[in-house]
MMTF fields as JSON, N, C-alpha, C and O atoms, coordinates in Angstrom:
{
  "mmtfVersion": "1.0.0",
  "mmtfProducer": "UNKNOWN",
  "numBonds": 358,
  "numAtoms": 360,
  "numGroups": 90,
  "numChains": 1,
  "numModels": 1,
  "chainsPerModel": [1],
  "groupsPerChain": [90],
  "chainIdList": ["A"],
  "bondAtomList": [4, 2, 8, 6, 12, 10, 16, 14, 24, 22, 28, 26, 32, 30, 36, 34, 40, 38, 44, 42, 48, 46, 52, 50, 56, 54, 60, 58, 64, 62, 68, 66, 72, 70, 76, 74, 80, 78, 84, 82, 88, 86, 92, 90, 96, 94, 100, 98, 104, 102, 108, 106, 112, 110, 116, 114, 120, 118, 124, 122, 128, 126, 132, 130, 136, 134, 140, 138, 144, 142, 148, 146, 152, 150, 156, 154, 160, 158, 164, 162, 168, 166, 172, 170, 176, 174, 180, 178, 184, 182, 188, 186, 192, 190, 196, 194, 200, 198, 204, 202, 208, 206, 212, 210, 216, 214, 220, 218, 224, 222, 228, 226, 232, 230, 236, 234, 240, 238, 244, 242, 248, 246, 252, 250, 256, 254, 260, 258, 264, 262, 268, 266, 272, 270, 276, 274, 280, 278, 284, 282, 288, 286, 292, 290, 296, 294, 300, 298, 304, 302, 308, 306, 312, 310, 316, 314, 320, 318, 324, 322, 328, 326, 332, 330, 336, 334, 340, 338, 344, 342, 348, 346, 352, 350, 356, 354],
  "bondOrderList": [1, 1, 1, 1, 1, 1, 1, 1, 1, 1, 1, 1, 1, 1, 1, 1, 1, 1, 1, 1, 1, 1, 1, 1, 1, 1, 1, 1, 1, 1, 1, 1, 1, 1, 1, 1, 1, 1, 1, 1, 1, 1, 1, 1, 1, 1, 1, 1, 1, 1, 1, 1, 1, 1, 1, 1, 1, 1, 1, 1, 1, 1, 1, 1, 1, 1, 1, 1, 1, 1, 1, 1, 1, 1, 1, 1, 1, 1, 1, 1, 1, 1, 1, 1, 1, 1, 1, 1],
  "groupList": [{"groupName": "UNK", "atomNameList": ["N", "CA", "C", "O"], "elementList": ["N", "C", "C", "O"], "formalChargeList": [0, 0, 0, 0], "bondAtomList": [1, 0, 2, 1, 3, 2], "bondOrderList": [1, 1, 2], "singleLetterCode": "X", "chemCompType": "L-PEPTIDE LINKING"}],
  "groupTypeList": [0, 0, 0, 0, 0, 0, 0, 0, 0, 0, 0, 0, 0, 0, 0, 0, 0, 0, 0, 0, 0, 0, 0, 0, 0, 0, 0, 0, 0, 0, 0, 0, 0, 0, 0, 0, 0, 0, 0, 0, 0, 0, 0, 0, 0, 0, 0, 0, 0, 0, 0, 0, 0, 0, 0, 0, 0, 0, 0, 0, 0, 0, 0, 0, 0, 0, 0, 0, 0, 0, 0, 0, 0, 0, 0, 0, 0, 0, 0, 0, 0, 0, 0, 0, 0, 0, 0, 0, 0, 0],
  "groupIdList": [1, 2, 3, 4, 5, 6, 7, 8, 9, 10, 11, 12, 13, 14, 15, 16, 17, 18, 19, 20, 21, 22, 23, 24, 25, 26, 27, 28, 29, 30, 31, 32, 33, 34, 35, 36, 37, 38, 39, 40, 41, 42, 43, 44, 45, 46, 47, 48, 49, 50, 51, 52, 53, 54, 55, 56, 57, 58, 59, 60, 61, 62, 63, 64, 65, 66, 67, 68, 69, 70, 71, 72, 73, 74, 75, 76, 77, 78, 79, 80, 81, 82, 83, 84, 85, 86, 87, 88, 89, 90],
  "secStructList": [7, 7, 7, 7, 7, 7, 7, 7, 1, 1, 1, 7, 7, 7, 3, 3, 3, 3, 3, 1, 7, 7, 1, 1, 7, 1, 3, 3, 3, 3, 4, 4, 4, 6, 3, 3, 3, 3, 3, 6, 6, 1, 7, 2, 2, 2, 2, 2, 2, 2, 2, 2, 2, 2, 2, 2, 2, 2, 2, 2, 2, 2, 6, 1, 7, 7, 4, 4, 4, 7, 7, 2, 2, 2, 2, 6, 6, 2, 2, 2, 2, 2, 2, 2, 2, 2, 2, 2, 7, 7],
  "xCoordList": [-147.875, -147.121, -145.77, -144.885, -145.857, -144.154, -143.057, -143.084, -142.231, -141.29, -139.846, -139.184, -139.85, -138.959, -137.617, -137.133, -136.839, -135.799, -134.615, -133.508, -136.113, -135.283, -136.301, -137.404, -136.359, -137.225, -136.309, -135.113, -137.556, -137.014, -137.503, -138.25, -136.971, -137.711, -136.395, -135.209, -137.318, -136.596, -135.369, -134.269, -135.797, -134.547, -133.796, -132.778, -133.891, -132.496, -133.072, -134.13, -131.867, -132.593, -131.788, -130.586, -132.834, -132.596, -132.618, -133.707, -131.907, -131.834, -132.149, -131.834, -132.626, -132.86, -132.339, -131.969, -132.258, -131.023, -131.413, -131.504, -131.559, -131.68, -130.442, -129.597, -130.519, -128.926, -129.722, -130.781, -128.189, -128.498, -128.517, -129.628, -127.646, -127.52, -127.457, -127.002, -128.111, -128.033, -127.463, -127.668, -126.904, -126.202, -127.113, -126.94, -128.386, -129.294, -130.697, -131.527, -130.621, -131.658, -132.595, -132.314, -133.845, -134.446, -134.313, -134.315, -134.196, -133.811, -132.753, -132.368, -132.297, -131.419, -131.829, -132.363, -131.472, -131.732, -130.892, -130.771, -129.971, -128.598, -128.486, -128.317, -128.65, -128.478, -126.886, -127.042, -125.882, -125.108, -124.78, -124.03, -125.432, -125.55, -126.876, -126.991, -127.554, -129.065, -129.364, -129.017, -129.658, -129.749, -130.929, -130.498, -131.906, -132.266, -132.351, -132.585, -132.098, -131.573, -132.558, -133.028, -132.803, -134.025, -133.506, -133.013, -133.715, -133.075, -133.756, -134.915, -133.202, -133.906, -134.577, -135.282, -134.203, -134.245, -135.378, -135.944, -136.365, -137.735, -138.898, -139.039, -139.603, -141.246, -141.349, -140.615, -142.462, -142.605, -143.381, -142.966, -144.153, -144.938, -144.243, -143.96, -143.525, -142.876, -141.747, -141.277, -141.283, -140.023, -140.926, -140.43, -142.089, -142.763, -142.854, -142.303, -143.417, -143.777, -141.891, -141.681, -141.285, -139.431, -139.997, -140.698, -139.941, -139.467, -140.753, -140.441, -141.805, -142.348, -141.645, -141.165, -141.394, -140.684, -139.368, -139.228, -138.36, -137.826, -137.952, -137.422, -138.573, -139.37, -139.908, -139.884, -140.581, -140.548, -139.192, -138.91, -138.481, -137.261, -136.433, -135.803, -136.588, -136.478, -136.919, -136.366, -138.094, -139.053, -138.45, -137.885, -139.063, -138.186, -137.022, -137.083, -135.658, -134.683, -134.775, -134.063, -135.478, -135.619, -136.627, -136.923, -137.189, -137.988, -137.023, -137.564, -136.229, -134.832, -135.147, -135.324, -135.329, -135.486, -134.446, -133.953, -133.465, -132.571, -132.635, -133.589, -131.753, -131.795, -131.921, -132.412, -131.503, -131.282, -132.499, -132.524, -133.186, -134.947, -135.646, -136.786, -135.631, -136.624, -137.136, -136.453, -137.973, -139.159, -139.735, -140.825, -138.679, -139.195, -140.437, -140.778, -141.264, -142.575, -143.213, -143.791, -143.373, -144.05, -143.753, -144.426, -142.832, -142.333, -143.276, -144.488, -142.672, -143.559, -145.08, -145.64, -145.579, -146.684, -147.39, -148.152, -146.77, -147.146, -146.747, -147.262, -145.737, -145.262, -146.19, -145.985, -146.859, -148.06, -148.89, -149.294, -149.178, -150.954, -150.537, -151.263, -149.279, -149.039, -149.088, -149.794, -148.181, -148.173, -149.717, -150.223, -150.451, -151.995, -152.576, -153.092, -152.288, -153.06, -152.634, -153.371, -151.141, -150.592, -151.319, -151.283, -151.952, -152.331, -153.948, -154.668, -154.258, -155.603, -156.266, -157.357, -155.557, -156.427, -156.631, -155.995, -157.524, -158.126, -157.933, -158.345],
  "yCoordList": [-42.704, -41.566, -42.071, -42.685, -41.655, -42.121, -41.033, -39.815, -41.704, -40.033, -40.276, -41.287, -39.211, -38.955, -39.158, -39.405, -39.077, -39.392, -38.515, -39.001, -36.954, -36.185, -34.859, -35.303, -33.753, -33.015, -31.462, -31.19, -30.732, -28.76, -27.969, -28.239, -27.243, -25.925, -24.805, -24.905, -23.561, -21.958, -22.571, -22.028, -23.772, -23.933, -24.475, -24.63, -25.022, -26.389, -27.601, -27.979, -28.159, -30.038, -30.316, -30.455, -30.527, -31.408, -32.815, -33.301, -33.543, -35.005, -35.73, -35.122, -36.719, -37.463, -38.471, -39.222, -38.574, -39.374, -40.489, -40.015, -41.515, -42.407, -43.272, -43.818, -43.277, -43.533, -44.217, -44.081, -45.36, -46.296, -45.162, -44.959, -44.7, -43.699, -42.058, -41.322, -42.045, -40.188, -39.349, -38.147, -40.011, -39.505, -38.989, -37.97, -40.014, -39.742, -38.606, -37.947, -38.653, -37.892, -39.118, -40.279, -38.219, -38.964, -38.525, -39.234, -36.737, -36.655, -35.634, -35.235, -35.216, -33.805, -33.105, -33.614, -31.481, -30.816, -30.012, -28.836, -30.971, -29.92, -29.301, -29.754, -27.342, -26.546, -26.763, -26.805, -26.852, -26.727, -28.264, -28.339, -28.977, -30.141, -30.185, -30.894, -29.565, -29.589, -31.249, -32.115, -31.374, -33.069, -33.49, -33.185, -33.912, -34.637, -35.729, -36.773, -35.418, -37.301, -37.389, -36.668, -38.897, -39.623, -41.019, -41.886, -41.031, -42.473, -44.244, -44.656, -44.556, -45.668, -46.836, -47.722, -46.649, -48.105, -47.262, -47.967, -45.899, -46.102, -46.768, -46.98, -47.018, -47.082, -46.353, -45.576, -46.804, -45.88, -44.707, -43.56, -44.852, -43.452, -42.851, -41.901, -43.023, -42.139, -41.615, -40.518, -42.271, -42.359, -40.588, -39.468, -41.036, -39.727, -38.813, -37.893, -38.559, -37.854, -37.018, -35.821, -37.597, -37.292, -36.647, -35.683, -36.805, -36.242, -35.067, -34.109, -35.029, -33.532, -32.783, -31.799, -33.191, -32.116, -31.397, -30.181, -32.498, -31.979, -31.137, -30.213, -31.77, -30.37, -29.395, -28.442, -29.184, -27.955, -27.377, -26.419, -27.679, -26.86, -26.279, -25.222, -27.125, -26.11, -25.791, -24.907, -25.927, -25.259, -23.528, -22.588, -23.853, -22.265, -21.54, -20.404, -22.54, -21.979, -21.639, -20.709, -22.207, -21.992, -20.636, -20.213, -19.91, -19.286, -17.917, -16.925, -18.115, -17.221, -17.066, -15.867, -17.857, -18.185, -18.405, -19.299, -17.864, -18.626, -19.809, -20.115, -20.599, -22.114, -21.638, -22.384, -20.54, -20.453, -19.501, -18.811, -19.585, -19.067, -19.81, -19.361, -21.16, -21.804, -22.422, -23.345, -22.149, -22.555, -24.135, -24.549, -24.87, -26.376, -27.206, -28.245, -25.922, -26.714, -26.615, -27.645, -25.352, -24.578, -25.573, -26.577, -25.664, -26.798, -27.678, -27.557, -28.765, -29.953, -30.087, -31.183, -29.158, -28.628, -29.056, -29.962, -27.998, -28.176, -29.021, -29.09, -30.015, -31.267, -32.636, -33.572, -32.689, -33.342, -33.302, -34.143, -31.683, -31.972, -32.158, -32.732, -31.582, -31.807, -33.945, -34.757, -34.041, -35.547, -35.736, -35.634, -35.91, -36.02, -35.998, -36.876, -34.312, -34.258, -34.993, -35.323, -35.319, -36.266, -38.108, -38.872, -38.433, -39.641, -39.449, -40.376, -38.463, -38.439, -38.081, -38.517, -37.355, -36.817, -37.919, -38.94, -37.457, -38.374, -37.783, -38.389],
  "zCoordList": [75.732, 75.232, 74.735, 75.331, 73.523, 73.004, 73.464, 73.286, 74.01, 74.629, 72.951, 72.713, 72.326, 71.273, 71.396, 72.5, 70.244, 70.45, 70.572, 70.806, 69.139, 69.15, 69.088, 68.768, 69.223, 69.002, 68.373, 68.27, 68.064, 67.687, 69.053, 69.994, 68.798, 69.594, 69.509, 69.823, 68.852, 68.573, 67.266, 67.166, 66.334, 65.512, 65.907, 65.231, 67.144, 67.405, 67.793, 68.296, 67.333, 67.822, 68.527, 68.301, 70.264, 70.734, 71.036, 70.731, 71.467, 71.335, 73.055, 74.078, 73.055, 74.419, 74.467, 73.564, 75.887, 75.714, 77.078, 78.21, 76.912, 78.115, 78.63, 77.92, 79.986, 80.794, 81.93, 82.544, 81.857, 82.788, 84.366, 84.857, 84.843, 86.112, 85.657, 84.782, 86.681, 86.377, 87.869, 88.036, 88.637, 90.095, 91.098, 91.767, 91.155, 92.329, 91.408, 92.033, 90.172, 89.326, 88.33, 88.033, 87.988, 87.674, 85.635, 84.629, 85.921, 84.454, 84.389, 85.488, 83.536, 83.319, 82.19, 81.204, 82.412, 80.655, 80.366, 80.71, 79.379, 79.441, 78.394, 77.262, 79.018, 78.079, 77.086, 75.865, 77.464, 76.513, 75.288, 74.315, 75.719, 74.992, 74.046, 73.046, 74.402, 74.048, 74.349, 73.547, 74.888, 75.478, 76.477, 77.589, 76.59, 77.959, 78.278, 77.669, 79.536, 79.92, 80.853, 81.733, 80.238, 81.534, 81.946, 81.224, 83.18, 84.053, 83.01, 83.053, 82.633, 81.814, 82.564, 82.08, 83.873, 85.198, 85.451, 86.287, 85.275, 85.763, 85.062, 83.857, 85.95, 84.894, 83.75, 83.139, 83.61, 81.323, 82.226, 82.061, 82.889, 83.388, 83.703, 82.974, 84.99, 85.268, 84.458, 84.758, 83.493, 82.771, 81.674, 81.551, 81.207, 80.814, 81.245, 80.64, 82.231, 83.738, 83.613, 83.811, 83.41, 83.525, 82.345, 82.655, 81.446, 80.17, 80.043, 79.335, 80.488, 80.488, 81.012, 80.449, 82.521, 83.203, 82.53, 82.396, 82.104, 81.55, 79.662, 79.044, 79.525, 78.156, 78.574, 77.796, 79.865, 80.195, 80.446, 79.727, 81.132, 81.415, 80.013, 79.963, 79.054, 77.737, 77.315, 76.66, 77.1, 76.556, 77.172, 76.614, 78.939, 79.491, 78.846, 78.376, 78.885, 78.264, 76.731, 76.353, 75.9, 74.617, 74.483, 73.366, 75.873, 75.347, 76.442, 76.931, 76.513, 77.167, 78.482, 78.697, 79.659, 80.819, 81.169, 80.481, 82.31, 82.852, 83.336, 84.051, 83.078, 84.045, 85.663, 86.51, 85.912, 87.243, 87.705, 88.724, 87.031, 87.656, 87.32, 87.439, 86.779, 86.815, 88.11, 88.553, 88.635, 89.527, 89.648, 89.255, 90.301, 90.157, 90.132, 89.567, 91.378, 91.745, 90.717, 90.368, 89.816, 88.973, 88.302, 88.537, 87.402, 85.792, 86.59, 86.417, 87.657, 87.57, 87.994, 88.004, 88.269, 88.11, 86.526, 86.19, 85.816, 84.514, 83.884, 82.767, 84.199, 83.61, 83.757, 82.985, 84.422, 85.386, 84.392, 83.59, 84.645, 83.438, 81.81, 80.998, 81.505, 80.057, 80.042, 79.445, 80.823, 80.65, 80.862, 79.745, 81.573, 81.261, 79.966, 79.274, 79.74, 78.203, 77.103, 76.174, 77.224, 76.131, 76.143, 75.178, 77.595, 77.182, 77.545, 77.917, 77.418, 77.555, 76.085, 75.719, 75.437, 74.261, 73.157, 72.892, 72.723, 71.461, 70.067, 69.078]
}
């Protein structure tokens, strides 16, 4: 899975952003930056596995979800099988 550099969603581009430290995190999704950050010191899987989760979390906010109801287990739930389907499909 190639994780992007930059992506759309609802008409804005967000950008990703890889960082040496993230203060005990593995990614971030920062609404007012439009930004996500993924720890660059992990594995490529997991470094993916990061970056679903966090595309879900905007995806949520882009689809007018508060940051502050998003449901952690739930996102990485679905961050799991999306990362799946991204290296499974043909």
């Amino acid at each position: 899975m190639i994780i992007p550099s930059e992506f759309k969603l609802g008409g804005m581009t967000w950008k990703v952003v890889k960082r040496k430290r993230l203060k005990g995190r593995y990614g971030d999704c920062d609404l007012k930056k439009l930004q996500i950050q993924i720890l660059d010191t992990l594995p490529q899987e997991l470094k993916e596995q990061t970056f679903c989760h966090e595309l879900v979390h905007a995806i949520e906010i882009a689809t007018g979800t508060n940051p502050d109801d998003h449901d952690e287990k739930k996102i990485d739930a679905f961050a799991t099988y999306l990362h799946q389907y991204f290296n499974t499909a043909k």
